[in-house]
N, C-alpha and C positions, 0 to 999 in steps of 0.2 A: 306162110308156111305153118302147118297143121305139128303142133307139139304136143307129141301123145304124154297124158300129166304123170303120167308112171316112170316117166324118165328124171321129174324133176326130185328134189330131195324133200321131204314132209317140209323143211323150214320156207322152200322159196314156192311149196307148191298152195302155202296157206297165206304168203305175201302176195300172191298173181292175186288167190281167192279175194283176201280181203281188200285190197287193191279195185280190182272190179265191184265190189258190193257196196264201197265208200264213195264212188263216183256220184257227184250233183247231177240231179235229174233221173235218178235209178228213182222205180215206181214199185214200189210195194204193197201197194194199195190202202185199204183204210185201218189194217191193223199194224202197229210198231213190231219190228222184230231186231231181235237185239247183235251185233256182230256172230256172236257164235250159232245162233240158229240160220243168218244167212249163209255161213260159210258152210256148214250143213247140206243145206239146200241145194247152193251150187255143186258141194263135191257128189251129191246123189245122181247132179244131173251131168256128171261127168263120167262116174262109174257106168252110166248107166247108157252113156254115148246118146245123150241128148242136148250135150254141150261137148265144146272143142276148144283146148286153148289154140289161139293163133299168134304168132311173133312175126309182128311186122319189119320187115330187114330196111326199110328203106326210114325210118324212123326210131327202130330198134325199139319196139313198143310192144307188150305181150297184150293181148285183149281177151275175152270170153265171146261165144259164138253161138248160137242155135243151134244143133247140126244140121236144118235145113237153110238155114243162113248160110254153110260155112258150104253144104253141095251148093245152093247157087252158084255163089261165089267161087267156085273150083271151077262150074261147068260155063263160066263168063270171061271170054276172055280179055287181058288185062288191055286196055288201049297204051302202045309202047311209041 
């Protein structure tokens, strides 16, 4: 389920951010960037609806998305 970030509050919408940006095996390439400039990054690419948070119910897990990841995924239906 697609959680538009405008609903969440500044304190838990910079928990989801930093949350996703700390995760092992996030690829930033060969320059260092520091937490504040990644949560940055992410929230540009949120305003900007080229990221999506999604909260997964069956694990009650929030994740960050692409938004061509997150249409796939919408237009795939789920094997039940």
């Amino acid at each position: 389920m697609e959680v538009p970030y405008k609903m969440l509050s500044e304190q838990a919408l910079r928990g989801v951010i930093e949350e996703f940006v700390s995760r092992e095996g996030t690829d930033y390439g060969d320059r260092i960037y520091s937490l504040d400039e990644k949560v940055k990054h992410v929230m540009g690419q949120l305003v900007r609806g080229e990221a999506s948070i999604v909260f997964d119910q069956e694990t009650e897990t929030c994740s960050i998305v692409g938004a061509e990841q997150l249409r796939w995924a919408l237009l795939t239906p789920e094997d039940d």
